[in-house]
C-alpha atoms as one frame of an Amber mdcrd trajectory, in Angstrom:
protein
  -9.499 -15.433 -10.326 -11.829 -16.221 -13.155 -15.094 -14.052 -14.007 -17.133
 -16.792 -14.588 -19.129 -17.825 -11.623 -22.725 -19.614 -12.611 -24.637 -18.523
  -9.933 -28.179 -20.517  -9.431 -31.219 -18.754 -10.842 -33.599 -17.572  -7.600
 -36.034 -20.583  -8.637 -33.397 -22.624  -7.474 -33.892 -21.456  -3.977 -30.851
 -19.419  -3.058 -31.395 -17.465   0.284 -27.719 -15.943   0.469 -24.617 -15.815
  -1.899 -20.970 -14.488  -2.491 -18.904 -15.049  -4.944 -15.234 -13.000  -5.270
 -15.119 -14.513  -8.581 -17.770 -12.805  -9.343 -16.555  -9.417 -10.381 -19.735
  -7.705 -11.663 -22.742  -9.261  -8.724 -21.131 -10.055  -5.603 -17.001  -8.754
  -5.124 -16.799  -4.991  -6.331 -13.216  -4.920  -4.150 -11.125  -4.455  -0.727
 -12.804  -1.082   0.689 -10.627   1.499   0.356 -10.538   5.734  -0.190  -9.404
   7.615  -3.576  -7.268   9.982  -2.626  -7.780  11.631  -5.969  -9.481  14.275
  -6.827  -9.293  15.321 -10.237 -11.107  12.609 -12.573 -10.052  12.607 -16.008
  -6.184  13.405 -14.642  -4.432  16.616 -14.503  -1.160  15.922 -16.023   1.757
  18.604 -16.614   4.653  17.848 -18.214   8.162  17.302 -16.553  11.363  18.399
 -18.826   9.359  19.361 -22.187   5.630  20.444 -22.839   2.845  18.522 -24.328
   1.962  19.411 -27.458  -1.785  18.971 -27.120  -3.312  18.438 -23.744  -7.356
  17.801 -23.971  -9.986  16.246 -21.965 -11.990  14.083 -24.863 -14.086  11.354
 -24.779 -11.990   8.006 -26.261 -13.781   4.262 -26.098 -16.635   5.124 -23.976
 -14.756   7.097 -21.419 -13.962  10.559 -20.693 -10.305  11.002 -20.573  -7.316
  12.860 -20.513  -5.601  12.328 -24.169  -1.654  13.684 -24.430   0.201  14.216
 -27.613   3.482  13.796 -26.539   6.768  15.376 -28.368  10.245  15.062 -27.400
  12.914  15.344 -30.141  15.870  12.699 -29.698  18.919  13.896 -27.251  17.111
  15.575 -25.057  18.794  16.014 -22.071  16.125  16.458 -19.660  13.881  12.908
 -18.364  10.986  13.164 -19.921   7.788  12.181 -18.622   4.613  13.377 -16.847
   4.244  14.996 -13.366   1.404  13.123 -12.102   0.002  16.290  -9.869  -0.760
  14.676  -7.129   1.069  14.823  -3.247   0.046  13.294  -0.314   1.296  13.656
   3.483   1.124  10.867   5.922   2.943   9.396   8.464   6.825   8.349   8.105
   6.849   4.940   6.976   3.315   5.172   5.156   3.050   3.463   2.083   0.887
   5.435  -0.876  -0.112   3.205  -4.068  -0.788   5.413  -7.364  -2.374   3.808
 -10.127  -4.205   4.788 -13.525  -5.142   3.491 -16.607  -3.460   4.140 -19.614
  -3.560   3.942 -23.624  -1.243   4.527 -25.882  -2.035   4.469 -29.755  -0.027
   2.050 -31.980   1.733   3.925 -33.847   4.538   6.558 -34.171   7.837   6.698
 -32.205   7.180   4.871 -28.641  10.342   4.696 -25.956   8.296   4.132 -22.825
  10.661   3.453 -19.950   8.611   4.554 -17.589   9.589   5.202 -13.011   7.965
   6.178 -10.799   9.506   8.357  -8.027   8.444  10.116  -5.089  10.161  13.088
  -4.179   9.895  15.529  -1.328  10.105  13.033   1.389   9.081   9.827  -0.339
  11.128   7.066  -1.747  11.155   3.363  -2.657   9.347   3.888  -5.903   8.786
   0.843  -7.655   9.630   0.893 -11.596   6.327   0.232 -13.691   6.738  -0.833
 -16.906   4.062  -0.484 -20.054   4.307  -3.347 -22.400   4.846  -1.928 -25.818
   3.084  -5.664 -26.900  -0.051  -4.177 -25.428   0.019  -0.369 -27.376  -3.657
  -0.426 -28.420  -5.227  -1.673 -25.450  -5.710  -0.030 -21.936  -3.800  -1.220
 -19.134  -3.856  -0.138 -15.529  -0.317   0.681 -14.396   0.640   1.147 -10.522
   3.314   1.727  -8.086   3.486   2.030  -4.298   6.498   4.003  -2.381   7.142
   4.651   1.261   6.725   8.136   2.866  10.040   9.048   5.032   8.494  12.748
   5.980   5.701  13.163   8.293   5.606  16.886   6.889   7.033  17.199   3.393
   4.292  15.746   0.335   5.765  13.609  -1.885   4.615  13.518  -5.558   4.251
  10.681  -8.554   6.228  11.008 -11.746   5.938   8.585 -14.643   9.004   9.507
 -16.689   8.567   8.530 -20.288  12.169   7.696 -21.135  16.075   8.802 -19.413
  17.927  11.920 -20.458  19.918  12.368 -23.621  17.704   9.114 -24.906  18.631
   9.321 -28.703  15.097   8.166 -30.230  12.579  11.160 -30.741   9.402  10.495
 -28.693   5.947  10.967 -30.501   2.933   9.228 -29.640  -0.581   9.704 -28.163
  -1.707   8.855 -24.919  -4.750   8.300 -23.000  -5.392   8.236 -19.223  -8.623
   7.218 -17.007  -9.731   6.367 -13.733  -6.693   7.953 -11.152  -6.262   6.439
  -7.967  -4.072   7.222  -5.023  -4.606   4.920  -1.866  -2.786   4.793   1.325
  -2.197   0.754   0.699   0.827  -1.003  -0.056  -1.105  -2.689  -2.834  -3.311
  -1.471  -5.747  -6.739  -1.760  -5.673 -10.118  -2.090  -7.925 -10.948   1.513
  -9.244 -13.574   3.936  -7.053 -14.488   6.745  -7.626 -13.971   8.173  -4.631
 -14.692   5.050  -1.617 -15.309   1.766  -1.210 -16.723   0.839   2.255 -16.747
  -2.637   4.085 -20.166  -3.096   3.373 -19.458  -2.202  -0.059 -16.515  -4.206
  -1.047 -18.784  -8.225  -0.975 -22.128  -8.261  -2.270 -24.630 -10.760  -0.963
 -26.096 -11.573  -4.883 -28.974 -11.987  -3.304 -29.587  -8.571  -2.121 -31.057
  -9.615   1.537 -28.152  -9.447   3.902 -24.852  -7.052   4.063 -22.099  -8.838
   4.494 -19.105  -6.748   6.858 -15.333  -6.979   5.468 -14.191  -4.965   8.701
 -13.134  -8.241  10.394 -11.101  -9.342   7.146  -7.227  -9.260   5.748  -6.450
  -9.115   2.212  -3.741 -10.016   0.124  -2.277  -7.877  -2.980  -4.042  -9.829
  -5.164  -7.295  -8.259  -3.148  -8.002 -12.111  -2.027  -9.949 -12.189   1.219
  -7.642 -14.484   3.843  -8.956 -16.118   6.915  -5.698 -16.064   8.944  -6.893
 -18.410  11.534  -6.469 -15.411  14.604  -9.088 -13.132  14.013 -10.654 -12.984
  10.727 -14.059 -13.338   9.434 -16.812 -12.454   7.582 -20.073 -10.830   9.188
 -23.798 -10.197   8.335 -23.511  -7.961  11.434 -26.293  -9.970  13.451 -27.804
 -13.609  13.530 -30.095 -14.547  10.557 -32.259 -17.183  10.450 -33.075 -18.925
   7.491 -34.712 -22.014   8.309 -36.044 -22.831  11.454 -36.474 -26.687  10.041
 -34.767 -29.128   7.843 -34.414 -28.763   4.096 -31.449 -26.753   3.001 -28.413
 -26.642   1.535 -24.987 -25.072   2.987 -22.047 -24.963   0.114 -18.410 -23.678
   0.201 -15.243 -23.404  -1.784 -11.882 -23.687   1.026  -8.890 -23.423   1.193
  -6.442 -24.587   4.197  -3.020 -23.080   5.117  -3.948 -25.598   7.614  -6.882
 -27.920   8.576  -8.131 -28.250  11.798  -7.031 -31.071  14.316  -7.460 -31.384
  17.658  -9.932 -29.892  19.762  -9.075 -26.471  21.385 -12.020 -24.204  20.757
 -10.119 -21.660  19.128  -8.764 -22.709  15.769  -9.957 -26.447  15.790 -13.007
 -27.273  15.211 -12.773 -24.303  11.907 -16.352 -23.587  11.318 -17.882 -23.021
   7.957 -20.823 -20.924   9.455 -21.344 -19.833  12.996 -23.670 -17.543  15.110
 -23.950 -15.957  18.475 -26.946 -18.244  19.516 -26.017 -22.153  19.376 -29.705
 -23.119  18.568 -29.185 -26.018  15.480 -26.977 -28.587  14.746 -25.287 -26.870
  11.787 -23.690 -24.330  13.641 -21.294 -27.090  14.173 -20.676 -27.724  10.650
 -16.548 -27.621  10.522 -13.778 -29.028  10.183 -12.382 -31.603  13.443  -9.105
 -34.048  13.512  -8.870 -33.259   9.982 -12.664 -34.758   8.526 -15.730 -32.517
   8.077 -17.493 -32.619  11.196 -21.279 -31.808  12.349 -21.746 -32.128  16.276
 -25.464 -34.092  17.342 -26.816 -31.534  19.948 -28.964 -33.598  21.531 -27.898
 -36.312  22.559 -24.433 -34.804  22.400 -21.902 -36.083  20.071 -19.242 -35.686
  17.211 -19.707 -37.500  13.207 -17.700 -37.152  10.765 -16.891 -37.143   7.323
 -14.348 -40.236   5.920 -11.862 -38.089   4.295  -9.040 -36.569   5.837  -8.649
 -33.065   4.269  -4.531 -31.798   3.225  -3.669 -28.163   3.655  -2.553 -26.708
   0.514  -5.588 -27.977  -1.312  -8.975 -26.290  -2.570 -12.568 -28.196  -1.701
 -15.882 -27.874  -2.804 -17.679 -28.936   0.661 -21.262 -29.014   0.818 -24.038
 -29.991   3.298 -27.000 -31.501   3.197 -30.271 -31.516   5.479 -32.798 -34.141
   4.898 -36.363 -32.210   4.451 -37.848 -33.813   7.317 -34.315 -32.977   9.323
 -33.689 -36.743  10.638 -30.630 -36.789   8.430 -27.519 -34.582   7.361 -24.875
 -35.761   4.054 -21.669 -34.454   4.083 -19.933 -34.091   0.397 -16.257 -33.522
  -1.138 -15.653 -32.658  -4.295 -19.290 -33.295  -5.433 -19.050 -36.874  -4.503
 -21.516 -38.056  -0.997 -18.730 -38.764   1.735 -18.591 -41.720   3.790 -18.127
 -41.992   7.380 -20.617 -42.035  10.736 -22.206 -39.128  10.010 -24.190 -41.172
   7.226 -26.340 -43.722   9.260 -27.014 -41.117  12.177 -30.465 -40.170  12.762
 -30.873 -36.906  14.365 -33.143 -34.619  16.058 -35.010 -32.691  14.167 -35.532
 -30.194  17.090 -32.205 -28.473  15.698 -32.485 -29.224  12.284 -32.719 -25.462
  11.359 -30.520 -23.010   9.937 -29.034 -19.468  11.773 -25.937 -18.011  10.177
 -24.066 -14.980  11.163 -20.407 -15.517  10.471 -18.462 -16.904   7.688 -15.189
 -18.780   8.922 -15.854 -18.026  12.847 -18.104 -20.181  15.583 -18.776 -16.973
  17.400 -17.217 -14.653  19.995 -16.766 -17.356  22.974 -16.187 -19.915  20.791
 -13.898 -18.913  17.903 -13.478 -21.336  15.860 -11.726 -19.719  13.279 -10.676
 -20.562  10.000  -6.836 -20.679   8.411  -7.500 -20.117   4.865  -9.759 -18.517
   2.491 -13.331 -19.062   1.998 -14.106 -17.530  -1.973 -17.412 -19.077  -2.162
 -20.217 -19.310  -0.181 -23.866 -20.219  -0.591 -26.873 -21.054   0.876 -30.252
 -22.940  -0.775 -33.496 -23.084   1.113 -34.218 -26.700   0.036 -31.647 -29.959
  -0.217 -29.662 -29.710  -3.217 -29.704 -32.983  -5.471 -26.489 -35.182  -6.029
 -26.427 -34.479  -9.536 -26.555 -30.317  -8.641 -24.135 -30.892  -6.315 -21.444
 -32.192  -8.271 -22.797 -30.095 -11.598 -21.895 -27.618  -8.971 -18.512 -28.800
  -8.363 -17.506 -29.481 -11.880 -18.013 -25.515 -12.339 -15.327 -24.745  -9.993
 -13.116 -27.866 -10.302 -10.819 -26.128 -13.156 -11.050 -22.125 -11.930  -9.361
 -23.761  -8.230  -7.714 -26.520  -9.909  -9.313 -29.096  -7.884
């Protein structure tokens, strides 16, 4: 996912924000504990011995930098014990991950694997590019634990036994991690907690990942049974018309008929049902917005695909006799454009992200990467500036 996000400058009125695009502001990564310890990396060697062995600082960091020598023949593997053992559970999987430099130059025959041993196994091979000697690049692996009282410990084996080509290069490692995930992670230091992990770029609400799956990538996934995202209690940030509700979404599968559970899917949602836009979802496939009073369903005129990204966007009149539904930056059709409404529920209360609340679900299949909220109605031209910044990053 791209780094480049274009958030709107505070004059442009933006009460609440997340981007996981947004590497730097708003998504610093899936919570998670470093099981590590030692920070630069103890290394020993496994079947020779380093000829240097130094903590130094290299690039801006503080690292541990290896000399390595192995003359050709050797009939040992030759590599690096890692140092690190961890005990769990049987069937516990234990990702290890660090990154790594090597300088370009002398003899290189990196093959590396890495194995657990002492009740581990799986072990997935990780392989350094050789392209890539002179720039860092995080290598990981992930095995299985098959004793629930034995450690197991990480090699990374720099080539096989009796390997003809002498070995002789320089090395540089930084930032060790070792998670209890079947996937690798963004780098802590030593946690990452689920108020930590998705920033609000505003800095006024906490937004809760406990309520959240994620995917190896570290994507945040909306599965539709039980996931979504939390500010942990009802905020309300309008009490009137005049704002502006925006989303990037994604569908394993858009929301038909009614049930109340999974259909309507609902953008925002809230404990108290006090406005009209807690109903703002998807229904039979359009975007949806229910009229509380009197009571009643409009909709958008497009019906949405699953497989597909949107940029989906709503619109409350200042005054709060009106709502405008948009696609893809463009104004949708449909009934929802010559409604007037009451402006008795023409305010704003947000608490969940993909979720109505907890007696009505209404949860969302999917993921949800962006979303924001503006304290004033967002021009057509903003709108689909707005859109045109995310059309080629989701391939809209």
């Amino acid at each position: 996912m791209s780094n480049s996000v274009g958030f709107n400058s505070p004059d442009q009125g933006l009460l609440f924000g997340y981007d996981m695009g947004d590497r730097l502001n708003s998504y610093l990564g899936e919570p998670t504990t470093n099981l590590e310890t030692s920070n630069p990396i103890t290394f020993d060697g496994y079947g020779w011995s380093w000829t240097t062995t130094s903590v130094v600082q290299f690039q801006g960091r503080t690292c541990l930098r290896c000399h390595v020598y192995s003359p050709g023949n050797n009939p040992n593997w030759t590599g690096a014990y890692s140092g690190i053992s961890a005990v769990g559970a049987v069937g516990d999987i234990f990702t290890r991950s660090c990154e790594l430099y090597v300088e370009p130059n002398g003899k290189f025959a990196w093959t590396p694997n890495v194995n657990a041993t002492h009740g581990g196994s799986g072990g997935e091979n990780t392989y350094y590019d050789l392209s890539r000697a002179g720039t860092w690049q995080r290598l990981d692996a992930s095995v299985t634990n098959t004793s629930s009282s034995v450690p197991f410990y990480f090699y990374w084996f720099a080539r096989g036994a009796n390997d003809p080509q002498d070995v002789d290069f320089v090395l540089y490692m930084y930032n060790p991690q070792l998670e209890k995930k079947d996937h690798v992670t963004r780098f802590t230091p030593s946690s990452r907690s689920n108020s930590q992990g998705l920033l609000d770029v505003t800095g006024s609400n906490t937004i809760q990942l406990s309520n959240i799956t994620f995917n190896s990538a570290e994507e945040i996934l909306f599965d539709g049974t039980d996931d979504f995202l939390t500010l942990g209690s009802d905020v309300t940030f309008k009490t009137t018309g005049g704002w502006t509700v925006e989303s990037v979404v994604y569908y394993n599968s858009v929301a038909g008929s009614y049930n109340n559970t999974t259909s309507p899917a609902n953008f925002i949602g809230a404990e108290g049902i006090d406005y009209n836009s807690w109903y703002w979802s998807v229904l039979d496939n359009r975007l949806a917005l229910w009229n509380i009073s009197p009571g009643y369903w409009r909709y958008g005129s497009t019906t949405l695909q699953s497989g597909r990204w949107y940029h989906v966007t709503l619109v409350s009149s200042a005054n709060g006799y009106y709502y405008r539904f948009y696609l893809n930056g463009v104004a949708e059709g449909g009934d929802h454009v010559s409604q007037v409404w009451n402006p008795d529920y023409s305010g704003l209360k947000v608490r969940y992200i993909g979720k109505g609340n907890n007696g009505n679900p209404r949860l969302v299949n999917g993921k949800i990467p962006v979303t924001k909220i503006y304290n004033r109605p967002l021009l057509d031209s903003e709108i689909y500036n707005n859109f045109l910044g995310y059309k080629t990053r989701f391939n809209m």
